[in-house]
C-alpha positions in Angstrom: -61.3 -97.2 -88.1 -62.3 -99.6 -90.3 -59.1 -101.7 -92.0 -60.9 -103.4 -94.7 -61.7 -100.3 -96.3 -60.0 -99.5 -100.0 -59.2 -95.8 -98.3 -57.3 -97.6 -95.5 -55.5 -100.4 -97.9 -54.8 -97.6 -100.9 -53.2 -95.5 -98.2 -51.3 -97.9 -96.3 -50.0 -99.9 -99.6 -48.8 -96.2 -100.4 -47.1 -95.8 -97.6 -45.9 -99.4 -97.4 -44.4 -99.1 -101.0 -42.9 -95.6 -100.2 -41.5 -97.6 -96.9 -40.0 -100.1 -99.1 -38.9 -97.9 -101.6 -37.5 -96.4 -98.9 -35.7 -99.1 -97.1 -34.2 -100.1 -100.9 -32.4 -96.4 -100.9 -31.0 -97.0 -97.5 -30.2 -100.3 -97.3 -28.2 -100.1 -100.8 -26.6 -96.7 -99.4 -25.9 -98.4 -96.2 -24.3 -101.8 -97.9 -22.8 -98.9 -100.8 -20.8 -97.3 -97.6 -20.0 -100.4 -95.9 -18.4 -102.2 -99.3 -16.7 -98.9 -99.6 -14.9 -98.9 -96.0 -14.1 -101.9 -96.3 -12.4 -101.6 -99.7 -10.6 -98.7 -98.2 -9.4 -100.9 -95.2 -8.6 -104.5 -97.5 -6.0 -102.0 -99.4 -4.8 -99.9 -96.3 -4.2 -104.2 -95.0 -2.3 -104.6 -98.2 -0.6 -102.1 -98.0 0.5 -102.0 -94.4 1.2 -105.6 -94.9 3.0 -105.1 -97.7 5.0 -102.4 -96.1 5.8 -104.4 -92.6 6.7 -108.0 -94.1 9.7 -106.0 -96.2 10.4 -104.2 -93.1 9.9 -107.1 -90.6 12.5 -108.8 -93.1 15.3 -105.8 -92.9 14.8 -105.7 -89.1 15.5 -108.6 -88.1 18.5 -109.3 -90.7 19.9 -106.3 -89.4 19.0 -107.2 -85.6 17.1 -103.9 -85.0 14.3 -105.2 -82.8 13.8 -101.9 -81.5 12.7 -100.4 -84.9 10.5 -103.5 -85.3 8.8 -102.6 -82.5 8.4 -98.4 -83.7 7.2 -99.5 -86.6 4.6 -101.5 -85.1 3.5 -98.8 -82.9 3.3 -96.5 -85.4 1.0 -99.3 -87.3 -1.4 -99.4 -84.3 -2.0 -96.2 -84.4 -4.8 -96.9 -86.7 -8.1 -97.1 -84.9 -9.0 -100.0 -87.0 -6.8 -101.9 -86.4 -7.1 -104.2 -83.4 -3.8 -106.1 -83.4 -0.2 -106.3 -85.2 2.2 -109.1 -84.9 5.9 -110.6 -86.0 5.8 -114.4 -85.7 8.6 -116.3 -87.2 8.6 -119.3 -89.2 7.9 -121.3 -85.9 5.0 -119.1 -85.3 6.4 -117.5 -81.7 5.9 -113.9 -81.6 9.1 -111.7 -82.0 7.3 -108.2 -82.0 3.7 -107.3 -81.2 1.8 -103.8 -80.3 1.1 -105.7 -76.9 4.0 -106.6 -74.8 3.0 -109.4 -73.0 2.5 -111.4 -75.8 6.1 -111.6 -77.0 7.9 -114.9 -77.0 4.2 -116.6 -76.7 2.8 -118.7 -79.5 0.6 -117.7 -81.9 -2.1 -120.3 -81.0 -2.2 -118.4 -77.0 -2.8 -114.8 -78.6 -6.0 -113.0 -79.9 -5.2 -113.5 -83.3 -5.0 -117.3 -83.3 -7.9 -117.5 -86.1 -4.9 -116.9 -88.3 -3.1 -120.3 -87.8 -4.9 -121.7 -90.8 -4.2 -119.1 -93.2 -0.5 -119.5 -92.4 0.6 -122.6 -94.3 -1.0 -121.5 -97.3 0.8 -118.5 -97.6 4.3 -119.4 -96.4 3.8 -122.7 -99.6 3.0 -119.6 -102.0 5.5 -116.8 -100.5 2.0 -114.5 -101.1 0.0 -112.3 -98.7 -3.8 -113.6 -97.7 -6.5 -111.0 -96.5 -9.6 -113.2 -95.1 -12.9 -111.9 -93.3 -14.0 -114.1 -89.8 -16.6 -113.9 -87.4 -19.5 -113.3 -90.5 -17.8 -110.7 -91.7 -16.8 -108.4 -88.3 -13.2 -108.7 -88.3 -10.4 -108.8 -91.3 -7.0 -110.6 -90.6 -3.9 -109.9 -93.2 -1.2 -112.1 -93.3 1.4 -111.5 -95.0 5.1 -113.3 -95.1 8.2 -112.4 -95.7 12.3 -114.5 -95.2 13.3 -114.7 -91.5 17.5 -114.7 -92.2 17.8 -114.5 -88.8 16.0 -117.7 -88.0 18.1 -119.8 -90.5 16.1 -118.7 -93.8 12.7 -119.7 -92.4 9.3 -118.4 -93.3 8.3 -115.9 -90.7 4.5 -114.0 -90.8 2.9 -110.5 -90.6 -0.5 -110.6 -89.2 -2.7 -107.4 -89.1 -6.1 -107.6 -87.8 -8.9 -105.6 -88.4 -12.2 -104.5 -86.5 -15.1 -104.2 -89.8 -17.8 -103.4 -86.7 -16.7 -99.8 -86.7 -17.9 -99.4 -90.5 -21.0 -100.9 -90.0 -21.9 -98.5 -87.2 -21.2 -95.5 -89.1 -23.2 -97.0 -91.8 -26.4 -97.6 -89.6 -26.3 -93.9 -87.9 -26.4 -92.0 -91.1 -29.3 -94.9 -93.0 -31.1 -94.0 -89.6 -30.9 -90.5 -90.0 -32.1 -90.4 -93.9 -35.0 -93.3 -93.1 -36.8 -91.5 -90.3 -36.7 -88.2 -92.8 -37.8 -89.7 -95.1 -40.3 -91.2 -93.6 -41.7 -88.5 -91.9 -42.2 -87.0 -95.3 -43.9 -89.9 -96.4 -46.2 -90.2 -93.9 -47.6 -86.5 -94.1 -48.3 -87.8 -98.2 -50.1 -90.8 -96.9 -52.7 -88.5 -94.9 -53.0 -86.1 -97.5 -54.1 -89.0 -99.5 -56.3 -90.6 -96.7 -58.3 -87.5 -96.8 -58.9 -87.2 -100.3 -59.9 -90.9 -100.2 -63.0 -90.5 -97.6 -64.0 -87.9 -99.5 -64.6 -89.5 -102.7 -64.7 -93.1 -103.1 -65.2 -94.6 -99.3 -68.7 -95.5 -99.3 -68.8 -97.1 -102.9 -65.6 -98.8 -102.2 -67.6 -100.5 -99.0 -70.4 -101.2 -101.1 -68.4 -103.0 -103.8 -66.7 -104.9 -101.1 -69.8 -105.9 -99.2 -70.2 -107.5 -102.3 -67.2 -109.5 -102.6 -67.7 -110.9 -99.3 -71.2 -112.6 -100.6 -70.0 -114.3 -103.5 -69.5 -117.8 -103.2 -69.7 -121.1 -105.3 -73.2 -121.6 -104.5 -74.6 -118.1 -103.7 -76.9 -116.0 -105.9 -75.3 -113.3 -107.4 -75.2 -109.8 -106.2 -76.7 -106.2 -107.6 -74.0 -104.0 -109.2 -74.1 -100.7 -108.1 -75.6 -97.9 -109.9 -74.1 -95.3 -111.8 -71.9 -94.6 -114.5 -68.1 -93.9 -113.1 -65.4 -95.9 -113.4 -66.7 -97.8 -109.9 -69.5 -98.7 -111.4 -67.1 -100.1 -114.3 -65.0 -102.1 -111.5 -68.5 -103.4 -110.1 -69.9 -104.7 -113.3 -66.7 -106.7 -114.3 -66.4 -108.1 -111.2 -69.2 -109.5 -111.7 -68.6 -110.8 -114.8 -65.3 -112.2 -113.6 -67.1 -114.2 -110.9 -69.4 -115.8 -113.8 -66.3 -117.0 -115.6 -64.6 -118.3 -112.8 -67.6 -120.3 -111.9 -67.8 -121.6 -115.1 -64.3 -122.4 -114.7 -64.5 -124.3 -111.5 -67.3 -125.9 -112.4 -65.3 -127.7 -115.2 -62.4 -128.6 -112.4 -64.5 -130.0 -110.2 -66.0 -132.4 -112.9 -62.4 -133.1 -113.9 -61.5 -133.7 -110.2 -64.1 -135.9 -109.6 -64.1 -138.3 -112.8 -60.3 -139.0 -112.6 -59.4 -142.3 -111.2 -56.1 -141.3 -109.3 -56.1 -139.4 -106.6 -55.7 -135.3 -106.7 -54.9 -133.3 -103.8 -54.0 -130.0 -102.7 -52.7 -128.2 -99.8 -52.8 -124.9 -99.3 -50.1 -122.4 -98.1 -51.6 -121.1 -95.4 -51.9 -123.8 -92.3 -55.6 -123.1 -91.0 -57.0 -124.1 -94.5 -58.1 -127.4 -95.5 -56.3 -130.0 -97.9 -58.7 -130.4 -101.1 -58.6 -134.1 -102.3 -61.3 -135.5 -105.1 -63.3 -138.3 -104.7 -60.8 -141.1 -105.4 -59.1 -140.6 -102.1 -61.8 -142.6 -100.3 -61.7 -145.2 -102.9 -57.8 -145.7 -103.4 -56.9 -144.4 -99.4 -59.6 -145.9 -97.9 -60.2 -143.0 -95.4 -62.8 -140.4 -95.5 -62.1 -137.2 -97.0 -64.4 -135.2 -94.9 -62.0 -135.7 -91.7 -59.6 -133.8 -93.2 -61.1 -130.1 -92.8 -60.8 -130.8 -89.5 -57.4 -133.4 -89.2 -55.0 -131.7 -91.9 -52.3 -134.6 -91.1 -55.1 -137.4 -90.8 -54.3 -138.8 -94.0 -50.5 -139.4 -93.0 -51.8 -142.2 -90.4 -52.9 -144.4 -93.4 -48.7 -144.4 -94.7 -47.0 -146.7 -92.9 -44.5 -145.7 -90.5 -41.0 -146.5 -92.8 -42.3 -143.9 -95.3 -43.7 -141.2 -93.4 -40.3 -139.5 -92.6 -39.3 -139.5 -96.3 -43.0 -138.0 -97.7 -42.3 -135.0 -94.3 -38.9 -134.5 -95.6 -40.5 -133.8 -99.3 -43.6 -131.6 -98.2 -41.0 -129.4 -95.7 -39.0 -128.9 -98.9 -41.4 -128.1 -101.8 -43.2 -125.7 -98.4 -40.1 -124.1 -99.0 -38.8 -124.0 -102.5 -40.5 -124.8 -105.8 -39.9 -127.8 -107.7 -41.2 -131.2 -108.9 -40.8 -134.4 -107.0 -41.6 -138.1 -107.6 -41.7 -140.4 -104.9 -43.4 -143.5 -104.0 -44.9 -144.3 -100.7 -46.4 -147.8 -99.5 -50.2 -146.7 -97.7 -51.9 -149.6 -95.6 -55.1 -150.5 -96.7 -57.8 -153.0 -95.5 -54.7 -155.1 -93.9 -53.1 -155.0 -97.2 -50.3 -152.9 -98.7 -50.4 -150.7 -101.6 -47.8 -148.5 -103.0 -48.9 -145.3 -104.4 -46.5 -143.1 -107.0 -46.8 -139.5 -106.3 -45.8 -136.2 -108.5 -45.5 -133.5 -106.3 -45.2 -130.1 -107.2 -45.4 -126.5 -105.5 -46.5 -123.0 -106.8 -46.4 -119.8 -105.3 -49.5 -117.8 -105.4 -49.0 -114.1 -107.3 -50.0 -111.8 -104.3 -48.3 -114.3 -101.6 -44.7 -113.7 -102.9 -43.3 -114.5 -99.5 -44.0 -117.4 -97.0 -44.8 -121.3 -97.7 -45.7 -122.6 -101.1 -48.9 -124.1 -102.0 -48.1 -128.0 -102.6 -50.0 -130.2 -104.4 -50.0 -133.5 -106.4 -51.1 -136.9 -108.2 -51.1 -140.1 -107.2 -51.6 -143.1 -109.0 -52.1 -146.5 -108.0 -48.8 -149.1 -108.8 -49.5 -151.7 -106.4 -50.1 -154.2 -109.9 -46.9 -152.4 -111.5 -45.0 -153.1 -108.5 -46.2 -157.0 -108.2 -44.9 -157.4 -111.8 -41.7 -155.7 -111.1 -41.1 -158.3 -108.5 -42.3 -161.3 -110.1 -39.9 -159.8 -113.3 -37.0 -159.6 -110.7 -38.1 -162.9 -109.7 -37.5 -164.6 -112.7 -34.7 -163.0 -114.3 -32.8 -164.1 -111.1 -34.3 -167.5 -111.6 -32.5 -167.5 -115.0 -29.6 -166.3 -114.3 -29.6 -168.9 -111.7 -30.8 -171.5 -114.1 -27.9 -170.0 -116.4 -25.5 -170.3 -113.9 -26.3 -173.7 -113.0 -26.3 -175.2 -116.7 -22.1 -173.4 -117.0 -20.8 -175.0 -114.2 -22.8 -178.5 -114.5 -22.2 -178.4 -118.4 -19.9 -176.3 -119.7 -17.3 -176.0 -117.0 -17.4 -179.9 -116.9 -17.0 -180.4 -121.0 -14.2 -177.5 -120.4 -12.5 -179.6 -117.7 -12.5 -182.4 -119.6 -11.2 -181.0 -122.5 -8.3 -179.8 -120.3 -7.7 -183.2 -118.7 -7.7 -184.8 -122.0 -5.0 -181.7 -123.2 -2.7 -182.6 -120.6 -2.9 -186.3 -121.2 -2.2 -185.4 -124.8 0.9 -183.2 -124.0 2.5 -185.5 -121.9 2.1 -188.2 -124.7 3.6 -186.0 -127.5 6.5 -185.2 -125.2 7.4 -188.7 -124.0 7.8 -188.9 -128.2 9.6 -186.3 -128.1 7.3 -184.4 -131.2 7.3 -180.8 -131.8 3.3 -180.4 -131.6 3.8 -181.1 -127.5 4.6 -176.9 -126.7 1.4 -176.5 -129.0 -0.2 -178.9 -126.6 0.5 -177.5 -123.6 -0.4 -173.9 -125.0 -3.7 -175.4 -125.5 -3.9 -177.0 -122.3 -2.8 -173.6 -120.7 -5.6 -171.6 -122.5 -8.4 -174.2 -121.8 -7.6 -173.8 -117.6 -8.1 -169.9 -118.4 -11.3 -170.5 -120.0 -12.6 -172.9 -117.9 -11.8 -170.3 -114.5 -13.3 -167.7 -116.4 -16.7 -169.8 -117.0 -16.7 -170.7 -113.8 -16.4 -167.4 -112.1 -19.4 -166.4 -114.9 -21.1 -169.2 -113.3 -20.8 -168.0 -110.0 -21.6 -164.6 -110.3 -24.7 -165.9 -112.6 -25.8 -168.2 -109.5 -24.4 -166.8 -105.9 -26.6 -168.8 -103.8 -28.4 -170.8 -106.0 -29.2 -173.4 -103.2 -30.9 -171.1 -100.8 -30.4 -168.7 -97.7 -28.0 -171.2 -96.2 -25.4 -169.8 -99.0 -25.6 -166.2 -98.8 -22.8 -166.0 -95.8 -20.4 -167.8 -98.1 -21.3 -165.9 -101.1 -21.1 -162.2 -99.0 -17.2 -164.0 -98.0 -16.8 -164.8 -101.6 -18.0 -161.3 -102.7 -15.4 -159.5 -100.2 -12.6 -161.6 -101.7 -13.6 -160.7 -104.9 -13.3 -157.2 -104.3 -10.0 -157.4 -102.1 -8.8 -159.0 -105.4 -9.7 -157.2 -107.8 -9.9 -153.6 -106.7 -6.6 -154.2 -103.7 -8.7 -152.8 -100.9 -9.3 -154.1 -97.5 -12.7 -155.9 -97.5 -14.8 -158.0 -95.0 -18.2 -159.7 -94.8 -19.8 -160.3 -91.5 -23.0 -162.4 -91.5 -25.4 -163.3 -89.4 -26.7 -166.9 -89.7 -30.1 -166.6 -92.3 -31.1 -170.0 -92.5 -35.0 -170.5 -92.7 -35.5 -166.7 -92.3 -35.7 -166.0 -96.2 -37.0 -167.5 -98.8 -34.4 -168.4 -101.7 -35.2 -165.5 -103.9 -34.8 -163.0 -101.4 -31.2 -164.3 -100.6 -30.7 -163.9 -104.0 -31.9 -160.0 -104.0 -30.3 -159.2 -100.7 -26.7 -160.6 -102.5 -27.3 -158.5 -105.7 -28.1 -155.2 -103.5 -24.6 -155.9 -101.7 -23.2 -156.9 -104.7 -24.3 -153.4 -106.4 -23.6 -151.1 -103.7 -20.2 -152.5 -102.3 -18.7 -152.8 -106.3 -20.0 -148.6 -107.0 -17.9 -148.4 -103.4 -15.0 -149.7 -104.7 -15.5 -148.3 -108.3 -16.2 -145.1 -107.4 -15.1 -144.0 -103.6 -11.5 -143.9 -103.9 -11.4 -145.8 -100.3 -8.9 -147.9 -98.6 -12.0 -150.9 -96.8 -15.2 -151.8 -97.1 -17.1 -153.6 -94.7 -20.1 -155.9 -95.7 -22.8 -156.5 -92.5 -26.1 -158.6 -92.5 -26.9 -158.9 -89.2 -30.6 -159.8 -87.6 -32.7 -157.8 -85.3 -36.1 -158.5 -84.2 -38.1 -158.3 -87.3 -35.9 -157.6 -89.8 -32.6 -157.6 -91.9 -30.1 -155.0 -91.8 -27.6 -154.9 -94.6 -25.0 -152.3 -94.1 -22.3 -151.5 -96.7 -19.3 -148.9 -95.4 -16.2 -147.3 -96.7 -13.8 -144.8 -95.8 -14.0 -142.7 -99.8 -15.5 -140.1 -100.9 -18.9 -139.6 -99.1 -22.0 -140.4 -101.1 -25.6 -139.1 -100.9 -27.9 -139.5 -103.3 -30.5 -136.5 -104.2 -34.3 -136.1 -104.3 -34.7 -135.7 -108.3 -37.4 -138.0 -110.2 -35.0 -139.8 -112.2 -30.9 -140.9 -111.1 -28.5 -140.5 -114.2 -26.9 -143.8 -113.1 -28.9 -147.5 -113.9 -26.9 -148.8 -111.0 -28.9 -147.4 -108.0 -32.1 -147.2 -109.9 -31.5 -150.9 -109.9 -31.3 -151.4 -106.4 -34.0 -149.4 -105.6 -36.1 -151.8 -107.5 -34.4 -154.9 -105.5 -35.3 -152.8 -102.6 -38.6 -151.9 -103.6 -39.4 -156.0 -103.9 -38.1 -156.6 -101.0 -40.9 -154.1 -99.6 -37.6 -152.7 -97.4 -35.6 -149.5 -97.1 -32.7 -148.1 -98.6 -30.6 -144.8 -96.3 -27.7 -143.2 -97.0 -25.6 -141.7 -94.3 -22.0 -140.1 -93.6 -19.8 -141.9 -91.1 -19.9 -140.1 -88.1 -15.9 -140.4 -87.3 -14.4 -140.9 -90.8 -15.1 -139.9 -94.4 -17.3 -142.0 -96.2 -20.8 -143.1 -96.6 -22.7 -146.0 -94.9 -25.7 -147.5 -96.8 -28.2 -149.3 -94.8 -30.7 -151.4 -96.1 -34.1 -152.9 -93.8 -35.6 -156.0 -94.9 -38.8 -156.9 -93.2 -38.7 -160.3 -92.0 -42.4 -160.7 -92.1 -42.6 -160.0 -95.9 -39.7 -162.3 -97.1 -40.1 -165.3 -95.0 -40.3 -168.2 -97.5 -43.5 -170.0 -97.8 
């Protein structure tokens, strides 16, 4: 038998579609009956609950136990229905179908899943139906006033078992799919037979001739004749010629762009397509990837390579656009390379991976500017910083000496312009704490890494202040690690991240960590608020983070976000390589 054949595919895609077609019916009939019976049993629940809270309530007002316990038999009689209890509002079970579970409480019996349901509705005096176990099994809880317990909030709880209407609902789809199929499967030879008959051997022929055509092959005869195959034949053919044409004008697009252009297929066994810059800006060679898909992921260095995995798994699976920025070691040097991935779904492959592919374009001078720019705004704001508090704050200070000398003179002379003195006086100590504080956010550690403990202390303080939360700095002693600048960037990143904590989180603390290990810096900023994680997209709504980034970027470090393991909240850890920030 020969699969490649259009009589085998034209047959079997008929009989796949009438399978599919098929499977549609049944599987909406099936999910039609299920949603039905279990309608049917969500109101028989309501109702029953209904029904047995108002009872439940009479019952045990009127201390008639024993026609609590009828009516729950004659509840149970249901072959639904898996359990029926009578807690009360200290959720000890006064009447069950089982015996042995009275007086026991309602966390040691079969339908302790319903514990969390409880307090909602005893706060609303409402009834709650809720489906556990993926759907298998309904619980109905439903309360009602327990006089007999001193006027506290006692509980109906039915449960249900959903299993029963799945079943039937699979025997019957059974029963319609395999006649169905049968059916289906007697058209589908008919239609094989009529198939060899006519078209077999000119269908082989025109496929013979697919299989020849490639990008640098001659082209093939048509065949001959004047039916509709011949038709198919002859535009194929002409389809090929425009599609070479078409290529053709790619691959001279491919191969005069400076950035690098890449693609990678769906399917794994294929080969990733990259144009000739690769080699220039990647430094590897582009023929070892037909046979090393993952060769060129040895040339990113090892910080990034978990964050570009993490992207490719994603786009495999769902289609989107991404921009992200990876640093790839070349010649002993560093380069950072911004890449715009995207992925597309070919039209006959509607199911599986996506085919991913992408630009990327050289930044390594962009991101040498960025850090020189960081470099000397922080240099002014230094140099800013520095000119407040040795000028302005002293000239301020002065002023507010020279105020008090001149109150205390007016009011030895007992004048009236001594309160307007002292007003004065008053304002200029306000003015000259608020330049000061200016100054020292301007210029945190203006006189080098031997600072930045004090200023983290300072910045913890701040916060404690301002915000009234518990905060702490612990730091690790920096001195002749970093150079000046970089104290100054690893202060602003803390300074960015801990104030959007406190802003932001809605926590009680936040702790503030710069500790040393072997080769590098580990900044760590934690709170107990509202967790925070920030996405994948190419551009962040807030300026804050993008800001930090950039920090981080200069720094040549890393920037994570994670949950706290044991507590709500969000730790932010930050790597700074030792090797790359020592001062010179």
């Amino acid at each position: 038998m020969r699969f490649s054949t259009l009589q085998f595919r034209l047959s079997a895609l008929v009989f796949a579609f009438g399978i599919f077609i098929i499977t549609i019916s049944v599987t909406r009939q099936y999910f039609r009956d299920v949603s039905t019976k279990r309608s049917q049993m969500r109101l028989n629940a309501y109702s029953e609950g209904s029904r047995l809270s108002g009872l439940a309530q009479h019952f045990l007002r009127r201390h008639l136990p024993q026609s609590a316990d009828l009516v729950i038999g004659y509840t149970s009689v249901d072959p639904n229905l898996l359990h029926a209890v009578i807690c009360d509002g200290n959720d000890i079970v006064r009447h069950a179908a089982e015996q042995q579970w009275r007086g026991l409480h309602l966390s040691q019996t079969p339908v302790a899943a319903a514990a969390s349901m409880l307090e909602k509705i005893r706060k609303k005096m409402e009834g709650r139906i809720e489906e556990i176990e993926e759907g298998r099994r309904m619980i109905a809880a439903y309360p009602f006033w327990d006089v007999d317990g001193g006027m506290t909030k006692g509980t109906v709880i039915l449960e249900y078992d959903l299993g029963s209407a799945m079943e039937a609902a699979r025997e019957q789809v059974f029963y319609d799919s395999v006649a169905e199929a049968c059916a289906l499967f007697g058209g589908c030879l008919l239609l094989w037979s009529i198939l060899h008959i006519t078209v077999t051997d000119r269908v082989s022929h025109i496929i013979e001739q697919a299989q020849k055509i490639g990008w640098d092959q001659d082209d093939e005869d048509t065949i001959k004749g004047s039916d509709e195959l011949t038709k198919v034949s002859q535009s194929f053919m002409e389809a090929v010629k425009r599609l070479r044409a078409t290529e053709q004008r790619f691959r001279h697009i491919a191969a005069s762009m400076r950035d690098v252009f890449w693609v990678a297929p769906a399917r794994k066994g294929e080969a990733i397509y990259v144009n000739p810059s690769y080699e220039r800006l990647w430094g590897r060679s582009s023929a070892r990837l037909a046979h090393q898909r993952w060769e060129w992921l040895h040339g990113v260095i090892k910080e990034d390579r978990r964050k570009v995995l993490n992207t490719l798994r994603r786009l495999r699976h769902q289609a989107g656009e991404v921009d992200l920025e990876i640093r790839i070691e070349y010649s002993e040097t560093v380069r950072w390379m911004n890449c715009r991935c995207f992925s597309i779904r070919k039209p006959n492959e509607p199911y599986g991976d996506l085919q991913v592919m992408g630009v990327m374009i050289d930044i390594t001078e962009r991101k040498r500017l960025e850090r020189q720019l960081i470099e000397i705004a922080e240099q002014e704001r230094r140099r800013i910083g520095q000119d407040l508090h040795d000028d302005v704050c002293q000239r301020l200070a002065a002023a507010h000496l020279k105020t008090g000398v001149l109150q205390s003179i007016l009011t030895r002379a007992s004048l009236p312009q001594a309160k307007l003195a002292g007003d004065l006086e008053h304002e200029l100590a306000e003015a000259t704490d608020i330049a000061r504080r200016f100054a020292k956010g301007l210029a945190p550690v203006a006189v080098g890494s031997e600072a930045l403990p004090q200023a983290l202390n300072e910045l913890a303080a701040f916060l404690a202040r301002a915000f009234g939360l518990r905060c702490t700095a612990s730091c690790d002693p920096v001195e002749g690690l970093i150079a000046p600048e970089t104290a100054a960037q690893i202060y602003r990143i803390a300074q960015e991240l801990s104030t959007n904590a406190a802003k932001h989180s809605h926590g009680t603390w936040i702790e503030i960590s710069l500790a040393q290990m072997e080769d590098s810096l580990h900044l760590e900023i934690s709170h107990d608020g509202i967790s925070f994680e920030p996405r994948s997209e190419p551009k962040s709504p807030g300026m804050g983070l993008y800001l930090v980034q950039q920090r981080v970027d200069a720094l040549e470090a890393t920037l994570i976000f994670r949950p706290l393991p044991q507590a709500h909240g969000t730790l932010a850890i930050c790597e700074i390589p030792l090797q790359e920030n020592i001062p010179s």
